[in-house]
SEMIGU-149259 format. One record per residue (C-alpha): residue number from 0; residue in three letters; chain; x, y, z. Coordinates in Angstrom, 3 decimals, decimal comma, padded with zeros to 6 digits, m for minus. Layout:
% residues N
<pt><n>NUM</n><res>ALA</res><chain>A</chain><x>X</x><y>Y</y><z>Z</z></pt>
...
This chain:
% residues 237
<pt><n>0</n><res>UNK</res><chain>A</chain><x>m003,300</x><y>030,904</y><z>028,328</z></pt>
<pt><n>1</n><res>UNK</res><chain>A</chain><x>m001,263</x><y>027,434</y><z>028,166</z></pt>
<pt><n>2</n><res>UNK</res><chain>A</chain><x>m000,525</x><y>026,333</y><z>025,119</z></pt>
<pt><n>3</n><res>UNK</res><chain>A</chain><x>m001,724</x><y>023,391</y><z>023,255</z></pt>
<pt><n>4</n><res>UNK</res><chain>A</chain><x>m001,511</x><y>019,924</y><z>024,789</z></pt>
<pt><n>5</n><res>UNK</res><chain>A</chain><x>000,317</x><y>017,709</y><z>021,945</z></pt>
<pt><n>6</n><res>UNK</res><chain>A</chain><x>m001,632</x><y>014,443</y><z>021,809</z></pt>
<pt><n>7</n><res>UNK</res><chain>A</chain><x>000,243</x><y>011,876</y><z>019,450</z></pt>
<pt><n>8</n><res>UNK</res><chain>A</chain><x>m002,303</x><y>008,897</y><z>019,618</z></pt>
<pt><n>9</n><res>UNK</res><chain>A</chain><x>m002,588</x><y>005,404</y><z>018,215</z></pt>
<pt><n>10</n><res>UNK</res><chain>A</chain><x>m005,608</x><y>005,188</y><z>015,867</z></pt>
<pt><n>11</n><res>UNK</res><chain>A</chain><x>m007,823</x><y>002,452</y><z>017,159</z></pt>
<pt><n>12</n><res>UNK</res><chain>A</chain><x>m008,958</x><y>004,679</y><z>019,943</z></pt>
<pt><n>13</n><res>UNK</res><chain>A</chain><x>m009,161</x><y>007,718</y><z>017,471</z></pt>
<pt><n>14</n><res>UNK</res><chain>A</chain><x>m013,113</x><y>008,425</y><z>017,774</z></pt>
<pt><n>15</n><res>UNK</res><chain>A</chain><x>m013,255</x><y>008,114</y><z>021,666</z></pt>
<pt><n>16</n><res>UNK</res><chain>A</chain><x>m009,926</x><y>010,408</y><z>022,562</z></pt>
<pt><n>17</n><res>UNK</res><chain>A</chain><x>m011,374</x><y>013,080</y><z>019,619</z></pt>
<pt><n>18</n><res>UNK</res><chain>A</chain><x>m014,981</x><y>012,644</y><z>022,011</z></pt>
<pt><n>19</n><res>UNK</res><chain>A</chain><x>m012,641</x><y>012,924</y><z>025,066</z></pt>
<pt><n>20</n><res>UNK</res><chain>A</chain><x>m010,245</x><y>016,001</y><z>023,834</z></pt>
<pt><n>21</n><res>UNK</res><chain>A</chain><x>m013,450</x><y>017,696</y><z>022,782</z></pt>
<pt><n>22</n><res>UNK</res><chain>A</chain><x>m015,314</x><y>017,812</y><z>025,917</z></pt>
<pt><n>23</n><res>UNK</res><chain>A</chain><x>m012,070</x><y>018,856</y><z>027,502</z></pt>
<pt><n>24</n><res>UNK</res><chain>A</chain><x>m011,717</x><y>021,910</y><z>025,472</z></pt>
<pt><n>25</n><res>UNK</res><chain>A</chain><x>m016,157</x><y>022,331</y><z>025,546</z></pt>
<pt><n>26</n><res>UNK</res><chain>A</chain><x>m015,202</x><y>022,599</y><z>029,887</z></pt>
<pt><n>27</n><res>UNK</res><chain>A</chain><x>m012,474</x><y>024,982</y><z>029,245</z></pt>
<pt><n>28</n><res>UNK</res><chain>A</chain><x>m010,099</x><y>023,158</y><z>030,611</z></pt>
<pt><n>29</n><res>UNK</res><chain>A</chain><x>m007,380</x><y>023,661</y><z>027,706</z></pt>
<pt><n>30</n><res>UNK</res><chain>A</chain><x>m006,978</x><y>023,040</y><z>024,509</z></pt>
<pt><n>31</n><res>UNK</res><chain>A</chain><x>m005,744</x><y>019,864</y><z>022,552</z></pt>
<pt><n>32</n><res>UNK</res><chain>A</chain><x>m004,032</x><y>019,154</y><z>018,829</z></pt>
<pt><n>33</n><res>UNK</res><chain>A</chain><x>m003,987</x><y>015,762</y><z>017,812</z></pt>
<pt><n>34</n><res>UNK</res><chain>A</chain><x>m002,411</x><y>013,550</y><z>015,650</z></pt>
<pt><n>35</n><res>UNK</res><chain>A</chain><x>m003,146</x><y>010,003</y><z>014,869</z></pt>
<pt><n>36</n><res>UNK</res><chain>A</chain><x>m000,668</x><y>007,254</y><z>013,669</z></pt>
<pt><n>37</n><res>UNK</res><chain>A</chain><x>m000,451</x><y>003,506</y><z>013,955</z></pt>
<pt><n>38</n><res>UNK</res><chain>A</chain><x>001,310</x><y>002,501</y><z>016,776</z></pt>
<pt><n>39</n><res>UNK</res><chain>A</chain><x>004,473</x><y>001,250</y><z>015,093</z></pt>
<pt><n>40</n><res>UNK</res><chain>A</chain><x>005,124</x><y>004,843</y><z>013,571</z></pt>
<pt><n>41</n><res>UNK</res><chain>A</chain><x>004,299</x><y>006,607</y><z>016,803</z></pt>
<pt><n>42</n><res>UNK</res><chain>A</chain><x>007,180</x><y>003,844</y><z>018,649</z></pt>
<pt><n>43</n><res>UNK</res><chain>A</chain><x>009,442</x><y>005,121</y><z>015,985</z></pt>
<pt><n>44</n><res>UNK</res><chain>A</chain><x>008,901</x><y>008,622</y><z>015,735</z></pt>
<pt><n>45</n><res>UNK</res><chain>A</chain><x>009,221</x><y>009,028</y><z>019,606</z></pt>
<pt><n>46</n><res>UNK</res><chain>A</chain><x>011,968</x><y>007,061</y><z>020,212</z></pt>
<pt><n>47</n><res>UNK</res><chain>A</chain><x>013,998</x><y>009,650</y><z>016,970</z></pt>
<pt><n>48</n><res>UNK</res><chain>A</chain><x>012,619</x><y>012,438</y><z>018,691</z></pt>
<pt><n>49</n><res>UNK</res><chain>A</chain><x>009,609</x><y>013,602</y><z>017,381</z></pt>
<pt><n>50</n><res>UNK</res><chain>A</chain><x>007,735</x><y>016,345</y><z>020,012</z></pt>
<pt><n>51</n><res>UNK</res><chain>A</chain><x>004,718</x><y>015,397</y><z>021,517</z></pt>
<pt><n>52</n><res>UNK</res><chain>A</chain><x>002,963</x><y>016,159</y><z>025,477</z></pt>
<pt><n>53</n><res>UNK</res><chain>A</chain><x>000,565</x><y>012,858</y><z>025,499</z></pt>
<pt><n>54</n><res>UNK</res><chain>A</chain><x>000,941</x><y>010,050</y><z>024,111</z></pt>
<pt><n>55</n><res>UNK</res><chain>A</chain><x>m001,187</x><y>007,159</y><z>023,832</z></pt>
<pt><n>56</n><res>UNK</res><chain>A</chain><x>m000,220</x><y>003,357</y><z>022,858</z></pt>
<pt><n>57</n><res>UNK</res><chain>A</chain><x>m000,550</x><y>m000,582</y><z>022,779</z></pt>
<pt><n>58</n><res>UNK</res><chain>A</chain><x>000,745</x><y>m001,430</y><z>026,620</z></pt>
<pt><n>59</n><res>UNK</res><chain>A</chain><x>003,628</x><y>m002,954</y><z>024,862</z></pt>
<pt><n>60</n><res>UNK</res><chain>A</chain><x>004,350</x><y>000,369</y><z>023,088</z></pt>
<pt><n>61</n><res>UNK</res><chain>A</chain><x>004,484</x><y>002,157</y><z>026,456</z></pt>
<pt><n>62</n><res>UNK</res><chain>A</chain><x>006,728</x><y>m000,303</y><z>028,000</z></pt>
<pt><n>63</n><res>UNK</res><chain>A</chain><x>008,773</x><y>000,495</y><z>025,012</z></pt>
<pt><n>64</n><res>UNK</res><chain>A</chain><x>009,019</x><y>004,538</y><z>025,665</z></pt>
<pt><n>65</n><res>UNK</res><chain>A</chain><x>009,314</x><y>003,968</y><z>029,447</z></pt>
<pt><n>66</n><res>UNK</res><chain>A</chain><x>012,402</x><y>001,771</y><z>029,061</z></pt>
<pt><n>67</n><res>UNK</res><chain>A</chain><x>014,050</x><y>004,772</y><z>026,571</z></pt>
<pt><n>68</n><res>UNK</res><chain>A</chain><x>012,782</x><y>006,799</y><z>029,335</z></pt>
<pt><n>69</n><res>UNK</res><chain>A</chain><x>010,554</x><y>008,825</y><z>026,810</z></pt>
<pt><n>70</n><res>UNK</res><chain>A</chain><x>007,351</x><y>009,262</y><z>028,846</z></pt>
<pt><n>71</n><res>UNK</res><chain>A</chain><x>006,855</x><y>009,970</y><z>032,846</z></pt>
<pt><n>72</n><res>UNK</res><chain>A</chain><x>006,147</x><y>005,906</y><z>033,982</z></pt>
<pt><n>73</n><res>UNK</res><chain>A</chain><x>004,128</x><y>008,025</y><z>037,085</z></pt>
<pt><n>74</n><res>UNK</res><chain>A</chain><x>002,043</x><y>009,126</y><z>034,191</z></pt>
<pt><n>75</n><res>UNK</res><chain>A</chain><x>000,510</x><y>005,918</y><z>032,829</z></pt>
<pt><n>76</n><res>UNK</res><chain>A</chain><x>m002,980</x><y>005,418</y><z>033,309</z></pt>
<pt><n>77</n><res>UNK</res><chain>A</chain><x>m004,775</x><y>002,175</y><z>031,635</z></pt>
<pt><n>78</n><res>UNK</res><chain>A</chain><x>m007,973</x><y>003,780</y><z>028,803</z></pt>
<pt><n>79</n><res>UNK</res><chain>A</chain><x>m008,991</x><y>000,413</y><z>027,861</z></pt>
<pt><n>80</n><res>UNK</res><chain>A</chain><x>m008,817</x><y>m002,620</y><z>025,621</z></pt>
<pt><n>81</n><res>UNK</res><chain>A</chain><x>m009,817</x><y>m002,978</y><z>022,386</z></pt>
<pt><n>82</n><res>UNK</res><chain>A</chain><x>m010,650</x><y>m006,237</y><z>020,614</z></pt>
<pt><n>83</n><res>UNK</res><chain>A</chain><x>m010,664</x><y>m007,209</y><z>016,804</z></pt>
<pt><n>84</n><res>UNK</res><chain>A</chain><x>m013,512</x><y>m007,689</y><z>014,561</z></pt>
<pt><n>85</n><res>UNK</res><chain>A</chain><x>m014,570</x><y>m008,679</y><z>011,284</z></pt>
<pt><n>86</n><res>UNK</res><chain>A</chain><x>m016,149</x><y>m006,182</y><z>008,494</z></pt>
<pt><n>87</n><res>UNK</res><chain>A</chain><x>m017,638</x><y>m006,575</y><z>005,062</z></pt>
<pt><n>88</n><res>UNK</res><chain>A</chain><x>m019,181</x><y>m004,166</y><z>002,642</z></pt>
<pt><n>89</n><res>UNK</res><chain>A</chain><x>m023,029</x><y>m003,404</y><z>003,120</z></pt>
<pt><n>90</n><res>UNK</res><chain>A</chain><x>m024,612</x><y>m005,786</y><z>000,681</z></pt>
<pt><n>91</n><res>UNK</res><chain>A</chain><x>m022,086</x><y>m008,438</y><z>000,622</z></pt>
<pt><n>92</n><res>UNK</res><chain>A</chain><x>m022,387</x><y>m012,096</y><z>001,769</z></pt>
<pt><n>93</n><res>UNK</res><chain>A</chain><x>m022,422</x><y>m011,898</y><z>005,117</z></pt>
<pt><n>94</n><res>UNK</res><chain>A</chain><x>m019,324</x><y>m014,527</y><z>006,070</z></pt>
<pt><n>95</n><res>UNK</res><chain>A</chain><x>m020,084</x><y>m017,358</y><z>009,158</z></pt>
<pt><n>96</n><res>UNK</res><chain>A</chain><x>m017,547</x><y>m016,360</y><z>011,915</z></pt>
<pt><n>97</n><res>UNK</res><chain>A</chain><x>m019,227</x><y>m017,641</y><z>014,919</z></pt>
<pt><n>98</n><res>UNK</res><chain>A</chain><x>m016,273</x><y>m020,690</y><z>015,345</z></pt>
<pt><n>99</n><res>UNK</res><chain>A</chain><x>m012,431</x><y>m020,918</y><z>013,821</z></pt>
<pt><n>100</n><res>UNK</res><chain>A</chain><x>m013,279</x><y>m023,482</y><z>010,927</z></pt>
<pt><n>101</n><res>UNK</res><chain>A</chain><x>m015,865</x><y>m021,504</y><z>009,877</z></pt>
<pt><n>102</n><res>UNK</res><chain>A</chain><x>m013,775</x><y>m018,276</y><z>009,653</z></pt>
<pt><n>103</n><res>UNK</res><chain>A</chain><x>m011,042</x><y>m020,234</y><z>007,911</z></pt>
<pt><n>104</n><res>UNK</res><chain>A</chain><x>m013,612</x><y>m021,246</y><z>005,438</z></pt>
<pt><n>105</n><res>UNK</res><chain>A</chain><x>m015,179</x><y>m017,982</y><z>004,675</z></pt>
<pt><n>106</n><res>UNK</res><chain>A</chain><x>m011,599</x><y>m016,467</y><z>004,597</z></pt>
<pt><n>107</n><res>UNK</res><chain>A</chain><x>m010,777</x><y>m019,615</y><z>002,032</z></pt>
<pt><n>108</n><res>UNK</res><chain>A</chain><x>m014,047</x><y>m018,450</y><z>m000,201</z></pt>
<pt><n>109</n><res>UNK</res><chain>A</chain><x>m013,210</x><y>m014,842</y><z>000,147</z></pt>
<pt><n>110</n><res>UNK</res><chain>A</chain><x>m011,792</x><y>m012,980</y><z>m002,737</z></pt>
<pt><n>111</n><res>UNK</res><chain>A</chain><x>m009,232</x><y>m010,559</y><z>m000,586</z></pt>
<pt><n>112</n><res>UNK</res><chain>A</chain><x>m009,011</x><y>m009,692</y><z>002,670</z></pt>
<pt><n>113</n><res>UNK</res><chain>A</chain><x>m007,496</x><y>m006,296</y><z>003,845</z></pt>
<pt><n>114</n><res>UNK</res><chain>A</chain><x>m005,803</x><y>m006,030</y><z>007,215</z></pt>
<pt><n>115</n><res>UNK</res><chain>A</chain><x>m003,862</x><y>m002,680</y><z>008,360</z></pt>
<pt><n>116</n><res>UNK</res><chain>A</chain><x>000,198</x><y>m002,523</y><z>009,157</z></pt>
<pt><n>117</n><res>UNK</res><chain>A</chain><x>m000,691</x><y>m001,522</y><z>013,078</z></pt>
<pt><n>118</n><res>UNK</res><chain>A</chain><x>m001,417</x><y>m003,592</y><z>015,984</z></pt>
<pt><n>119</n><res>UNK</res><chain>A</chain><x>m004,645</x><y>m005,462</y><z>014,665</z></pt>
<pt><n>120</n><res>UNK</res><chain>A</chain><x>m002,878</x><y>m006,401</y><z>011,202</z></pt>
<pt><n>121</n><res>UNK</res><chain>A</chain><x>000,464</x><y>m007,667</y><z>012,929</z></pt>
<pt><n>122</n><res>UNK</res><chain>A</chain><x>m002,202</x><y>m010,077</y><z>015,192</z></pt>
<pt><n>123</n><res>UNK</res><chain>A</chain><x>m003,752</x><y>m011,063</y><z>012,520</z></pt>
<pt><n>124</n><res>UNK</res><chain>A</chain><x>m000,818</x><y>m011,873</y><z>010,413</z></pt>
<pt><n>125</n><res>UNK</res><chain>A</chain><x>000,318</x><y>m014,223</y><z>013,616</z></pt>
<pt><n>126</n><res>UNK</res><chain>A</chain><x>m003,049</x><y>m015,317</y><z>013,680</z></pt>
<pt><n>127</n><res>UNK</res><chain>A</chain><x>m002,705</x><y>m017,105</y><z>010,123</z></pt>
<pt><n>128</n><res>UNK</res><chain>A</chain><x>000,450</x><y>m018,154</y><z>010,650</z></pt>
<pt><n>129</n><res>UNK</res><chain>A</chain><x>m000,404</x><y>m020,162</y><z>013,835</z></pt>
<pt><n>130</n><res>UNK</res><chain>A</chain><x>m003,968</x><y>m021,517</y><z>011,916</z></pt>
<pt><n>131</n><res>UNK</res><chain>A</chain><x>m001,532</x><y>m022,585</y><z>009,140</z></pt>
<pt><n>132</n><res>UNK</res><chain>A</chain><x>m003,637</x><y>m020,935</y><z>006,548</z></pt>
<pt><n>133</n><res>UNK</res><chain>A</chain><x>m001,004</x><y>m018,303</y><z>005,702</z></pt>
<pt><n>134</n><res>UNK</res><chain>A</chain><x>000,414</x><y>m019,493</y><z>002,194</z></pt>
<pt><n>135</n><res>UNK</res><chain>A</chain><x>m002,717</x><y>m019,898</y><z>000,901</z></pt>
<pt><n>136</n><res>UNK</res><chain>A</chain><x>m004,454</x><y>m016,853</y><z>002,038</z></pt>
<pt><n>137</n><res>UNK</res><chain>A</chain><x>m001,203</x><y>m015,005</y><z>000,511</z></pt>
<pt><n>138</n><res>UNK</res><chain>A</chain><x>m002,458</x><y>m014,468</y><z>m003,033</z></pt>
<pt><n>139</n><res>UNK</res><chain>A</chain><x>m005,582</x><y>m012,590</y><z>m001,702</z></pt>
<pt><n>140</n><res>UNK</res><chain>A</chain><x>m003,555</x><y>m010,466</y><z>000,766</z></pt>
<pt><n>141</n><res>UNK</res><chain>A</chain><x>m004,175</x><y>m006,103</y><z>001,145</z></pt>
<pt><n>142</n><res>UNK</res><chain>A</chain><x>m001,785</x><y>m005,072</y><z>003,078</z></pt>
<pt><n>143</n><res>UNK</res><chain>A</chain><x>m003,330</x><y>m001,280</y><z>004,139</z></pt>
<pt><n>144</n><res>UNK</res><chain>A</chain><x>m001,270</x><y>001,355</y><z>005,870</z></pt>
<pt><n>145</n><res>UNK</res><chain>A</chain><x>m004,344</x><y>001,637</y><z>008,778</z></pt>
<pt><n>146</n><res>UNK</res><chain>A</chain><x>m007,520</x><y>000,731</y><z>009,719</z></pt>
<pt><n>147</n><res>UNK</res><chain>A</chain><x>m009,603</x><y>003,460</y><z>007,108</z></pt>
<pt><n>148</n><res>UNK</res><chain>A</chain><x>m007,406</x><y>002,215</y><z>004,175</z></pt>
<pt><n>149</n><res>UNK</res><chain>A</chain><x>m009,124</x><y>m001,416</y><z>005,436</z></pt>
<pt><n>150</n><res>UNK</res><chain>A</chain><x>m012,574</x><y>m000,242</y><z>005,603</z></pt>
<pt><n>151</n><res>UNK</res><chain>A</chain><x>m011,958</x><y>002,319</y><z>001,818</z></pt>
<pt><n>152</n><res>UNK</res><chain>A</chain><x>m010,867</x><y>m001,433</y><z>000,167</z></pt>
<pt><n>153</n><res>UNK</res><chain>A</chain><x>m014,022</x><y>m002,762</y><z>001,042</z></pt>
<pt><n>154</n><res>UNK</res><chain>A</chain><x>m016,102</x><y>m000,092</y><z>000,045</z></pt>
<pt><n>155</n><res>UNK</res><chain>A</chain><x>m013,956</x><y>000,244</y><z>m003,367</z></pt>
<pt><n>156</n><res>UNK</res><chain>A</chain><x>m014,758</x><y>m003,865</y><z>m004,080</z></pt>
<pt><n>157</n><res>UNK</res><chain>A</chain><x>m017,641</x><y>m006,171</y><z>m005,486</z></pt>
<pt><n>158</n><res>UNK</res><chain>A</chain><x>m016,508</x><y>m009,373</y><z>m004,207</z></pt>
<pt><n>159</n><res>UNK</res><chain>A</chain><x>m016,487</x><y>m011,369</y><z>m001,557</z></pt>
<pt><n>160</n><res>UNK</res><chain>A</chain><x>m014,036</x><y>m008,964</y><z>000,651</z></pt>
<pt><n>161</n><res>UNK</res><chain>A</chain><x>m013,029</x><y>m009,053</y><z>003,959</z></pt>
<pt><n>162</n><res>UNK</res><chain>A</chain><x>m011,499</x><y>m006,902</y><z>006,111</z></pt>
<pt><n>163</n><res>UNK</res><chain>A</chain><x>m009,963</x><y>m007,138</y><z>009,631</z></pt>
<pt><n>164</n><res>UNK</res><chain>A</chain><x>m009,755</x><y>m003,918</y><z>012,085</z></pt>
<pt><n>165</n><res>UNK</res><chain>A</chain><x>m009,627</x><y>m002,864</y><z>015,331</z></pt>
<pt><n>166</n><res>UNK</res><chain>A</chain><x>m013,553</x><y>m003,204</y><z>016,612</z></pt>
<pt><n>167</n><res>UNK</res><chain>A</chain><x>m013,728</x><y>000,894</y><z>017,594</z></pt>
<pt><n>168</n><res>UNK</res><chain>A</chain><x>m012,173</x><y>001,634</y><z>013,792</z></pt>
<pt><n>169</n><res>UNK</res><chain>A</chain><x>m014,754</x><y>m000,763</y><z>011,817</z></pt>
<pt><n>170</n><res>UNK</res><chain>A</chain><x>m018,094</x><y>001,589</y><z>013,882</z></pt>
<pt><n>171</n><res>UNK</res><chain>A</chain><x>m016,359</x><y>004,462</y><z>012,652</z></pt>
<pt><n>172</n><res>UNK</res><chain>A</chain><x>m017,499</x><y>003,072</y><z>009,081</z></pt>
<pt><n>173</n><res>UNK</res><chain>A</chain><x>m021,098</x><y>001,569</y><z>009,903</z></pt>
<pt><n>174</n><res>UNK</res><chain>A</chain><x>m022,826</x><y>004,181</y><z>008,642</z></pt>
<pt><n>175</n><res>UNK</res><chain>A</chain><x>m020,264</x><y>004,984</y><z>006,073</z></pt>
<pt><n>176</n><res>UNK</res><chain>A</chain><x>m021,080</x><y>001,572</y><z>003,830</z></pt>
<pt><n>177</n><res>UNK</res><chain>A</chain><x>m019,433</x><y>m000,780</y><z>005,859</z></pt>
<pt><n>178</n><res>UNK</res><chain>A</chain><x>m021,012</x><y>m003,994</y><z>008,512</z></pt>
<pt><n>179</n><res>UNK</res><chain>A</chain><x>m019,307</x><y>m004,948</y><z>011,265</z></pt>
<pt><n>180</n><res>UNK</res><chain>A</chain><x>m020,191</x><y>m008,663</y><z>010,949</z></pt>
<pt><n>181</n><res>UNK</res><chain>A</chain><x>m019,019</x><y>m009,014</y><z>014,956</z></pt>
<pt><n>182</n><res>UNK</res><chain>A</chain><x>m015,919</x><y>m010,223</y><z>017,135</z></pt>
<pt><n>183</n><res>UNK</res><chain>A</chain><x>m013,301</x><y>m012,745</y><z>016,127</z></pt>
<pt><n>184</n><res>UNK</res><chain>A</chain><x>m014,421</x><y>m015,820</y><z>017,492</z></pt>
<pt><n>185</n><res>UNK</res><chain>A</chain><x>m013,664</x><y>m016,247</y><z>021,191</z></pt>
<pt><n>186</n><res>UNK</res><chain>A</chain><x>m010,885</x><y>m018,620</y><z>020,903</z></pt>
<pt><n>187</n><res>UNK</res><chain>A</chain><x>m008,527</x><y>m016,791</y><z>018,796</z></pt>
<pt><n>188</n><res>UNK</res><chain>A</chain><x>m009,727</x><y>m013,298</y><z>019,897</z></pt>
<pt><n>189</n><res>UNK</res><chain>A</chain><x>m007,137</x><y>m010,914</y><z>020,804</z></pt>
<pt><n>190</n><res>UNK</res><chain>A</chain><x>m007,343</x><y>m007,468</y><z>022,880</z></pt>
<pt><n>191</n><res>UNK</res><chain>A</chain><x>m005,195</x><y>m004,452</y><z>022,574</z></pt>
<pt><n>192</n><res>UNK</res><chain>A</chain><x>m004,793</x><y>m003,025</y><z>025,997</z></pt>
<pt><n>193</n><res>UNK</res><chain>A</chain><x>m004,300</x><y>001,282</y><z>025,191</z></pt>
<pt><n>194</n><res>UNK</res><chain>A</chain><x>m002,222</x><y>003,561</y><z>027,663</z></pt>
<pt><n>195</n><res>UNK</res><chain>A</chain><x>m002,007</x><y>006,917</y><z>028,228</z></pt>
<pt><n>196</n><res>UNK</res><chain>A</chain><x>000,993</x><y>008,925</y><z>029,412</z></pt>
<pt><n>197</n><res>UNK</res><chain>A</chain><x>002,498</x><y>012,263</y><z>029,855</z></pt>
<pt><n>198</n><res>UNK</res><chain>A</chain><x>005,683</x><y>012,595</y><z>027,948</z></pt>
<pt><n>199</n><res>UNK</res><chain>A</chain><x>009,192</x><y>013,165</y><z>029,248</z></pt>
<pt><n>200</n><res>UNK</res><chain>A</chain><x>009,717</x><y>016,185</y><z>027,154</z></pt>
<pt><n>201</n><res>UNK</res><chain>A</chain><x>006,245</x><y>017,655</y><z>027,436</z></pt>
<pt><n>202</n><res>UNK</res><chain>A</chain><x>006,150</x><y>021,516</y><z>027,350</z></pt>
<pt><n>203</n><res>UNK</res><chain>A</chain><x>003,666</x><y>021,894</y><z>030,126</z></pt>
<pt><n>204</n><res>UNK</res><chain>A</chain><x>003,721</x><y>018,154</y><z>032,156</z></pt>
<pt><n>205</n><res>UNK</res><chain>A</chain><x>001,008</x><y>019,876</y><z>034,047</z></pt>
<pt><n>206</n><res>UNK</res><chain>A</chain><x>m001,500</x><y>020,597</y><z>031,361</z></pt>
<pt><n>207</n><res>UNK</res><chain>A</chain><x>m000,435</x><y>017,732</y><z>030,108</z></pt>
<pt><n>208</n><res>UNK</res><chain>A</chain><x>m001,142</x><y>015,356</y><z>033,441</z></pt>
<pt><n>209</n><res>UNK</res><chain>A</chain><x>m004,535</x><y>017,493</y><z>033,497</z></pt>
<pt><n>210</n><res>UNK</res><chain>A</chain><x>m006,255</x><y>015,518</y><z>029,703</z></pt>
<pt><n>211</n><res>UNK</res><chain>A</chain><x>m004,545</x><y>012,424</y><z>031,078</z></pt>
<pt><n>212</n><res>UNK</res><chain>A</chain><x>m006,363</x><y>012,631</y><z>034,294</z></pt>
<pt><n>213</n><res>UNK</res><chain>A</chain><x>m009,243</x><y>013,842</y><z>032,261</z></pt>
<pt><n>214</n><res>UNK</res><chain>A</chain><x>m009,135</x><y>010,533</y><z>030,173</z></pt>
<pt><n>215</n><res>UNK</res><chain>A</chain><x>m008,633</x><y>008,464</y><z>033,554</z></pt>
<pt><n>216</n><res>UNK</res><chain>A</chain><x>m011,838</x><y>010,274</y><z>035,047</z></pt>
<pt><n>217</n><res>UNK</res><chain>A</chain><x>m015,659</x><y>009,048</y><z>034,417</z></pt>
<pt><n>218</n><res>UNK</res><chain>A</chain><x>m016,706</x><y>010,779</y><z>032,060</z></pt>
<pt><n>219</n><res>UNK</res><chain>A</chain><x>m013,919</x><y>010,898</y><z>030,056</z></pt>
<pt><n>220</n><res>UNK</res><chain>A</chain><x>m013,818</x><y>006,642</y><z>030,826</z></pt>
<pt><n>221</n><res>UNK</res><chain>A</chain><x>m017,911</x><y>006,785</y><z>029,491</z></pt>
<pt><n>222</n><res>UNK</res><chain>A</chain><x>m016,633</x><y>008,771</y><z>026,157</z></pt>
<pt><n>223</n><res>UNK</res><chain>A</chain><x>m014,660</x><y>006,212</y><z>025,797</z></pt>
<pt><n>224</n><res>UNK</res><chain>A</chain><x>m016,745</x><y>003,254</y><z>026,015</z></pt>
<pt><n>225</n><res>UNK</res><chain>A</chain><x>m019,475</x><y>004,649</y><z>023,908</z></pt>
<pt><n>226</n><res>UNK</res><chain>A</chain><x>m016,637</x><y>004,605</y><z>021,086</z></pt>
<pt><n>227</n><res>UNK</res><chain>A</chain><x>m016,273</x><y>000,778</y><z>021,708</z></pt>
<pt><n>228</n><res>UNK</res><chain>A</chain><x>m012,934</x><y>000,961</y><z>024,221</z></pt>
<pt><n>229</n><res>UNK</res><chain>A</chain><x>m013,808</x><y>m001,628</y><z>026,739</z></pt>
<pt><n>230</n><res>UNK</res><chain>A</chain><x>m012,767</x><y>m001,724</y><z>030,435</z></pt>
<pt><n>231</n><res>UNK</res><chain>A</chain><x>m009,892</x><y>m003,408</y><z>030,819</z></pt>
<pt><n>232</n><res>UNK</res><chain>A</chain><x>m009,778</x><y>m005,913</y><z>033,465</z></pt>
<pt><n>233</n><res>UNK</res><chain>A</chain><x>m006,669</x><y>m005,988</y><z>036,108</z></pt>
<pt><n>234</n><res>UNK</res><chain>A</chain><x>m004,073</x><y>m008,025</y><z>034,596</z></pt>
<pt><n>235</n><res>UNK</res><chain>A</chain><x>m004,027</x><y>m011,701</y><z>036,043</z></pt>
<pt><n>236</n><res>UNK</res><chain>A</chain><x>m001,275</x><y>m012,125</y><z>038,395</z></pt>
């Protein structure tokens, strides 16, 4: 029997790979250990060495690993994109988002707003910088290590909280306590394109190239998109 395929994946796409890895086991087709870290910590951990047979990032990630020639570039297969959204604990004011000024203002009015240290928080951090709202937002600032420690600070608060997270992340939650109020508005919304990719070093690049084909098929695609990872459209040229 092969061993087990080493998936080191970013965590916005956590609940859809787990649905994915699961049905590939449930057909017999191997089995899979996972591990889930925001994307900065996977770029680092890879890049010292750390042992893995999948791995799955932010597009820019990837690009990152292929250029230290740390995954198979033959390997790469797009999952999907995932956009940011805005969440507040059941029960709280609900916050107007539907245009920029009135996100600004409910963000002005709110009492904190949490935001993780992966690739939704460093968007998001840009995001206020470029709005010019930064230095006053500052004070009400939590900084989380990932998208559960987000949704946990709302849950753990009274006020008038908000929290930013990747849109797949914030579902995980809905029934958990938490509302995804909806999408940042158009204008300023931003998409995280997610790769997958057999890894130089993998043990067994064939079992390996077997759940990223898996993930690249339909149904592993559907499983996907019923976790909130959209299609990604072909990149304009």
């Amino acid at each position: 029997m092969s061993a087990q395929i080493r998936v080191l994946s970013a965590g916005a796409v956590k609940t859809g790979v787990r649905a994915a890895a699961d049905a590939f086991e449930g057909q017999g087709m191997g089995e899979v250990a996972l591990r889930f870290a925001t994307a900065p910590t996977i770029r680092t951990d890879v890049s010292q060495g750390a042992l893995a047979d999948v791995v799955i990032l932010p597009s820019g990630g990837m690009n990152e690993l292929a250029t230290l020639g740390k995954v198979n570039a033959a390997s790469r297969i797009m999952l999907g994109r995932v956009g940011a959204g805005v969440a507040v604990r059941d029960g709280a004011p609900v916050p107007d988002i539907t245009s920029v000024e009135s996100l600004k203002q409910a963000l002005f009015d709110a009492d904190s707003i949490a935001y993780n240290k992966a690739s939704t928080g460093l968007y998001i951090e840009t995001l206020f910088e470029r709005l010019g709202i930064a230095a006053a937002l500052a004070p009400k600032i939590a900084r989380k290590d990932n998208g559960a420690a987000v949704m946990n600070h709302l849950l753990e608060h009274r006020g008038r909280d908000i929290g930013f997270g990747a849109a797949t992340e914030i579902l995980v939650f809905v029934d958990k306590g938490v509302r995804l109020v909806g999408p940042l508005p158009t204008a300023i919304q931003n998409y995280t394109r997610y790769e997958a990719a057999v890894m130089a070093a993998a043990a067994d690049a064939s079992a390996a190239g077997d759940f990223v084909a898996f993930l690249a098929s339909e149904p592993g695609r559907a499983l996907l998109r019923a976790c909130g990872v959209e299609e990604a459209p072909a990149d304009p040229k």
